[in-house]
C-alpha positions in Angstrom: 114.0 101.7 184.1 113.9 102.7 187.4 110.6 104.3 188.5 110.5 104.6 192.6 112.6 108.2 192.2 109.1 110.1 193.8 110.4 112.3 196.5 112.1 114.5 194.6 113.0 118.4 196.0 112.4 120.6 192.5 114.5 123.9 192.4 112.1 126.4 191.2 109.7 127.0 188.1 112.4 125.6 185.7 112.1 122.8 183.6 114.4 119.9 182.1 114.1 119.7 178.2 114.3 116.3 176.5 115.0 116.2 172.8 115.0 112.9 171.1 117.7 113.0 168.0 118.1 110.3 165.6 120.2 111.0 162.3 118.9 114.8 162.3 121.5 116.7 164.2 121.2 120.1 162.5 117.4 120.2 163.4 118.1 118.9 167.1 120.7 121.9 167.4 119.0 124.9 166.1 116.1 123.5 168.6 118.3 123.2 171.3 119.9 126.5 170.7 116.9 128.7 170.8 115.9 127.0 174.1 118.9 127.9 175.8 118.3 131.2 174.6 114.7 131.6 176.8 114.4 131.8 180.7 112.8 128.6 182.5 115.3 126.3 181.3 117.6 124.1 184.0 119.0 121.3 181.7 118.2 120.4 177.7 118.8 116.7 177.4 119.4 115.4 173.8 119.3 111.8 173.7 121.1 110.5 170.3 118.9 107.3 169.5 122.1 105.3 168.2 121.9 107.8 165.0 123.6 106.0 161.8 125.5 108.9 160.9 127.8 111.4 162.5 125.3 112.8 165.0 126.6 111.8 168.8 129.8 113.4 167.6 128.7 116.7 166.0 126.4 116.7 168.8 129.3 116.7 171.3 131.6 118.9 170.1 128.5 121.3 169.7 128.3 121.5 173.5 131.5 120.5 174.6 132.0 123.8 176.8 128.0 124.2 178.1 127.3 123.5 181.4 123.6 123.6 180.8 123.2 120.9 177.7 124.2 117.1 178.2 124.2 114.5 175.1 123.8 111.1 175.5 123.7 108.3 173.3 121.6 105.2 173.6 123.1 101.8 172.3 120.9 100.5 169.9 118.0 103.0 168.0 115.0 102.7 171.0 112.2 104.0 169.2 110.4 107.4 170.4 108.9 105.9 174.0 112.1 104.5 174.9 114.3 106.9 173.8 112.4 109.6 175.8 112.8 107.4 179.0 116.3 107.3 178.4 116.6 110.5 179.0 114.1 111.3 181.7 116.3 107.9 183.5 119.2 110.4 183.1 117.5 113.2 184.4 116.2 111.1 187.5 120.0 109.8 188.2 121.7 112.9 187.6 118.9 114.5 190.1 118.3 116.7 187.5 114.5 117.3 189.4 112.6 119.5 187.9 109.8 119.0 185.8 110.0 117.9 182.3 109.3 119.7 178.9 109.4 116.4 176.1 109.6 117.9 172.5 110.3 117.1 169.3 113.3 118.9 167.7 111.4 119.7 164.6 109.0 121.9 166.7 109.4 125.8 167.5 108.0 128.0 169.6 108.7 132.1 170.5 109.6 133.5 173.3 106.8 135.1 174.4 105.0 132.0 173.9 106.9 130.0 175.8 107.2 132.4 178.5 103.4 132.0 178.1 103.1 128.0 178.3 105.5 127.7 181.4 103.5 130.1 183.5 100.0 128.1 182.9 101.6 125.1 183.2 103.2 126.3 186.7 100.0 127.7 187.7 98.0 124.9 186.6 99.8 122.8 188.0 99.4 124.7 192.0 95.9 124.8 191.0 95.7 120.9 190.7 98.0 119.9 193.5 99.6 116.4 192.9 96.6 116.0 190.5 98.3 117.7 187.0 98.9 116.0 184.5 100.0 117.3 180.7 99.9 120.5 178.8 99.9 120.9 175.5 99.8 124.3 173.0 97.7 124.5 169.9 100.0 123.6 166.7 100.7 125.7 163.8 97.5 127.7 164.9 95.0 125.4 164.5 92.7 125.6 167.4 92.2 122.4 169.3 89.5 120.6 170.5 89.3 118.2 173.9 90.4 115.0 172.6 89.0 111.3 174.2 90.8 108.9 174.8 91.4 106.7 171.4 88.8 103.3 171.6 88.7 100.4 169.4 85.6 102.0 167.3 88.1 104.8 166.4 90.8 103.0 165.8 88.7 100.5 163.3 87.3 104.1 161.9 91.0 105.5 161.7 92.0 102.8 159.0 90.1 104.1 156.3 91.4 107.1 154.5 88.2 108.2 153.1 85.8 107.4 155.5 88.1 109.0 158.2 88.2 112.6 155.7 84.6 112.4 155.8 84.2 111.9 159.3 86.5 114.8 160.0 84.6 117.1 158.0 81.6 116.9 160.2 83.2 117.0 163.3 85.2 120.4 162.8 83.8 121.6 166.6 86.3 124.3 167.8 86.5 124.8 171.1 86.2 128.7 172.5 87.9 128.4 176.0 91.5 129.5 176.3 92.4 126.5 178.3 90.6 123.9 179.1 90.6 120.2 179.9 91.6 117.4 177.4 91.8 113.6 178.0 94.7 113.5 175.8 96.9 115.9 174.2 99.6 115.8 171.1 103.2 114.3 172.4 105.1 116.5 169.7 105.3 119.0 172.7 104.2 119.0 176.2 105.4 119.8 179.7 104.2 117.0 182.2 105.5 117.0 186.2 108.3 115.0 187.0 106.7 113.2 189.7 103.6 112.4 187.8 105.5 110.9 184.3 107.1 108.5 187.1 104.1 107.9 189.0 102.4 106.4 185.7 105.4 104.7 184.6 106.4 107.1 182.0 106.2 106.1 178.4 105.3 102.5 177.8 108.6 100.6 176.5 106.6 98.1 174.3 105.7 100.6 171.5 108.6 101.8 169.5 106.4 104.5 167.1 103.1 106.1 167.7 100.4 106.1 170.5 103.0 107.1 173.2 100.2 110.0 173.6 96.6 107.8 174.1 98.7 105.7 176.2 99.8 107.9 178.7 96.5 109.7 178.6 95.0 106.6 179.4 97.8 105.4 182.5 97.2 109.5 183.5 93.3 109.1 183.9 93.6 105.6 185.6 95.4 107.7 188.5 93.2 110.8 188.4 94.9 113.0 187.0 94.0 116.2 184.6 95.7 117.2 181.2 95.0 120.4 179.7 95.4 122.4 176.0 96.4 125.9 176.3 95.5 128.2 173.2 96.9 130.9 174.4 100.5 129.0 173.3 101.2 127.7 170.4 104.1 125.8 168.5 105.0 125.4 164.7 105.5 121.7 164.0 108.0 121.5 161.1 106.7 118.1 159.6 109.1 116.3 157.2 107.7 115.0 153.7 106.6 111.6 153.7 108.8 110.4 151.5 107.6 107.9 149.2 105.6 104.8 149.2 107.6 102.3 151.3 108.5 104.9 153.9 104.7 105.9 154.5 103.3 102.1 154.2 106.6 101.3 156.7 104.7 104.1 159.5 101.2 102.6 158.6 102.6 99.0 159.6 104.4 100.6 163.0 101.2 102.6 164.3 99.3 99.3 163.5 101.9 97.4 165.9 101.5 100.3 168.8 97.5 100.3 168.4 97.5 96.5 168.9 100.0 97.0 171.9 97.4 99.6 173.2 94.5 97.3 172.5 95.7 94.3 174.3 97.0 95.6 177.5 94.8 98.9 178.3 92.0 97.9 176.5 92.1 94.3 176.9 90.0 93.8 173.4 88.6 90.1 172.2 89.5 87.5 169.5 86.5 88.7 167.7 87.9 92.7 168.1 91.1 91.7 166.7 89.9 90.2 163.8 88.1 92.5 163.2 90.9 95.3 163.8 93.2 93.3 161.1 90.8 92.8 158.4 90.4 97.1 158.6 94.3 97.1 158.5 94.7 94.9 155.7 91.9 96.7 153.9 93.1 100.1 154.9 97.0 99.2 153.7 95.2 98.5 150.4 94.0 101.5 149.7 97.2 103.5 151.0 99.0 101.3 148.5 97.1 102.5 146.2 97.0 106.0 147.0 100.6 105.9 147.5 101.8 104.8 144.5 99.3 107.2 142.8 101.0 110.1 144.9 105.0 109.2 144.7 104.6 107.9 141.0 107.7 109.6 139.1 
């Protein structure tokens, strides 16, 4: 990837949407279609992630005659922090400059809501010049809380299902202020500028699913610069089922591979810290073994 595109001329207040698609591409078109239905959009971007099924194509012949939506197809499946690149790679060559709104297709969000989130993240964003970083809405009306910057005590903490329901139980602070500032906010949605996702390097490559979120929060607050909740937005996050057993202890096994990732180059943890990270993950794939097969037994 190319990442030295920094003097870029934006047009206006518009954004560039990227939507990641792999093997979904009825939910990636009902997204797509009600954004090009709302003022603030330049360009959506869908970025088929080498889908196994008939996706590029349907895709395609979808927008064959829109000016405002490209598709484009990576050539093997990238994962979620490649994949996005991709597309913001496209964007950059294409001088598609303005800034970026990264969302999953299985998100939603109103008009007047996103009318909403693009004005405070366009007046955020003149009120921290060359400073902003991400903003995020609330999801499914839940309100949010500033969130840190994931460590190694969390992560250790994060393997154990029970201990981790209890912990959340008695840390249920809400937070009272419209918007306010957030280490790190939740990737399913956000609107970041252009200059700052290249700037930090955008996603990192190395992780193919989960933590794409601490670790851009952490590359964003290495370089000063301030990411922000807004509840005066929020989004509906349509989450699929998990499926069954091997499906949720395949995820477990992939967000133990990006935490490591995370670990070693941004935390730069220890022999002893690792050890001590894989015994949690061996014990905690025990007990979601267990609860799994408890959950999805027929």
């Amino acid at each position: 990837m190319t990442n030295s595109y920094i003097n870029i001329k934006k047009n206006s207040d518009l954004v560039t949407v990227i939507l990641l698609n792999y093997k979904d591409y009825c939910t990636t078109i009902i997204s797509a279609n009600i954004f090009l239905t709302y003022n603030g959009i330049d360009k959506i971007i869908i970025v088929d992630n080498h889908s196994e099924n008939d996706s590029y194509t349907e895709l395609r012949r979808e927008y064959e005659t829109s000016d405002k939506v490209d598709i484009i197809k990576t050539n093997a499946n990238l994962g979620y922090a490649k994949g996005n690149n991709f597309g913001v790679q496209y964007a950059i060559d294409k001088s598609y400059n303005n800034d970026l709104l990264i969302a999953n297709p299985d998100t939603t969000i109103t008009r007047d809501n996103f009318e909403i989130f693009l004005d405070t993240f366009f007046r955020l964003k003149k009120q921290n010049p060359n400073k902003m970083g991400a903003l995020a809405p609330k999801i499914d009306n839940v309100i949010v809380k500033p969130i840190n910057i994931v460590n190694l005590k969390n992560d250790l903490l994060s393997n154990f299902m029970v201990a981790t329901k209890i912990y959340n139980l008695f840390n249920r602070k809400k937070e009272k202020e419209k918007i306010f500032e957030s280490e790190m906010i939740h990737g399913s949605f956000f609107c970041i500028p252009l200059t700052t996702f290249i700037d930090v390097g955008m996603f990192d490559e190395d992780t193919f699913l989960y933590c794409e979120e601490r670790i851009l929060a952490f590359k964003l607050k290495s370089k000063g610069y301030f990411s922000f909740f807004s509840q005066m937005s929020e989004i509906k996050h349509n989450h699929q089922d998990g499926g069954d057993k091997k499906s949720e202890l395949f995820r477990y096994n992939e967000w133990k591979k990006s935490r490591k990732i995370f670990h070693h180059k941004y935390l730069h943890t220890n022999k002893f810290q690792d050890l001590l990270f894989n015994i949690s993950t061996y014990i905690g794939y025990v007990e979601r073994a267990v609860y799994f097969s408890i959950k999805y037994r027929k």
